[in-house]
C-alpha positions as CSV (number, residue, x, y, z in Angstrom):
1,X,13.6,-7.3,1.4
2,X,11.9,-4.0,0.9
3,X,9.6,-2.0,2.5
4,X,5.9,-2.2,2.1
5,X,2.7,-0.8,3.6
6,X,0.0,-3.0,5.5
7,X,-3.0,-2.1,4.1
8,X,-5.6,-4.3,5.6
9,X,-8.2,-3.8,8.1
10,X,-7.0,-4.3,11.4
11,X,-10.0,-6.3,12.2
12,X,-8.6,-9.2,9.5
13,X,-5.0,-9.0,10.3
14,X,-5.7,-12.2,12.6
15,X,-5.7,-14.1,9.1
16,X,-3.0,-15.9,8.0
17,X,-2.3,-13.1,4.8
18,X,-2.0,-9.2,4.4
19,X,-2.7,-7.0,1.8
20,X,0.3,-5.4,1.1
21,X,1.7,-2.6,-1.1
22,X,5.3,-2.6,-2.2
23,X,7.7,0.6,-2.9
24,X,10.1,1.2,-4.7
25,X,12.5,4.5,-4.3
26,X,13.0,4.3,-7.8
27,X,9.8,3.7,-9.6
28,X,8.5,6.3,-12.5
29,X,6.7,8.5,-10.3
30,X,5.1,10.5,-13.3
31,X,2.2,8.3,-13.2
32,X,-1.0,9.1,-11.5
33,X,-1.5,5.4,-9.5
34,X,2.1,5.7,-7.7
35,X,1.1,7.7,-4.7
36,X,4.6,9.6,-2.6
37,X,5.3,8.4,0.9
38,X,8.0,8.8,3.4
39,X,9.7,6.0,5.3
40,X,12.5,6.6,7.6
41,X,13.2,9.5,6.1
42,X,12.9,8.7,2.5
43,X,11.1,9.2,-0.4
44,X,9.3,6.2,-1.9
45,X,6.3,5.4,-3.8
46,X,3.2,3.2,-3.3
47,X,2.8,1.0,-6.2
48,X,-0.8,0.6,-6.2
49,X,-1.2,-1.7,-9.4
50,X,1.2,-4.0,-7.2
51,X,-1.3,-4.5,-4.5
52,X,-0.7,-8.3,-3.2
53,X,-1.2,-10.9,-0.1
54,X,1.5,-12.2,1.6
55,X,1.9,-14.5,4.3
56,X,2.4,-13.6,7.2
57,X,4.1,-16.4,8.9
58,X,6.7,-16.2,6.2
59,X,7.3,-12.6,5.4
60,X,5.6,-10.2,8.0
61,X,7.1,-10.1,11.6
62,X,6.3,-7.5,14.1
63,X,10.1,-6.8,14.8
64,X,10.0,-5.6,11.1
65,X,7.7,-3.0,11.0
66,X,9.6,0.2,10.1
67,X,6.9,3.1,10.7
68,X,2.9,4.1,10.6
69,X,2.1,6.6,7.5
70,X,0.5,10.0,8.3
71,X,-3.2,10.4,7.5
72,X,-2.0,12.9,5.1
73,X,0.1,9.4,3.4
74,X,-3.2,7.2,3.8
75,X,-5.6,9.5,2.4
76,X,-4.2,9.1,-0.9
77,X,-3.1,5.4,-1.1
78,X,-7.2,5.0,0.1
79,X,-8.2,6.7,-2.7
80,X,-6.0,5.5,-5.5
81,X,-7.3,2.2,-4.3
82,X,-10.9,2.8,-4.9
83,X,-10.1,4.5,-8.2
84,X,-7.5,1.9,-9.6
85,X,-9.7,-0.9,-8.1
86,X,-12.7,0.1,-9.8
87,X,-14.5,1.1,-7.0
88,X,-15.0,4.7,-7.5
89,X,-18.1,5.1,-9.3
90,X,-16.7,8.6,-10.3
91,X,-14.1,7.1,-12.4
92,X,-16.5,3.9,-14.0
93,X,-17.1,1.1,-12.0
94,X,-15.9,-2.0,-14.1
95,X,-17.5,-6.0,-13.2
């Protein structure tokens, strides 16, 4: 198993999946949708074009859950989101 970051509204995590984003310590981090984070210490990136569901019941357990990101960590997964999502209408908004 490797770490990833919850990225769903708290409001939906009742559901039986969760948006998640993997890491990876060893991605190429010269790319601009791989945002930096810290977990337990150690450098990781967000792999943004990786954003996934997973169930819960299988693969997410409370007793698992390694840390909460800084706002300074969320701030930029949001917006790299919204931008590699399409959703940005500064960057083109795609249907």
């Amino acid at each position: 198993m490797r770490p990833a970051i919850i990225v769903q509204n708290n409001l939906y995590c009742e559901l039986s999946t969760l948006w998640v984003i993997p890491t990876s310590t060893r991605a190429k981090h010269d790319v601009d949708f791989r945002v930096p984070v810290t977990i337990l210490g150690r450098r990781t990136y967000a792999l943004i074009e990786q954003l996934t569901t997973v169930d819960k019941q299988r693969r997410v357990k409370p007793d698992n859950y390694l840390c909460h990101l800084s706002e300074d960590e969320i701030e930029p997964i949001d917006e790299m989101m919204r931008i590699f999502g399409g959703l940005d209408s500064n960057y083109g908004f795609r249907v």
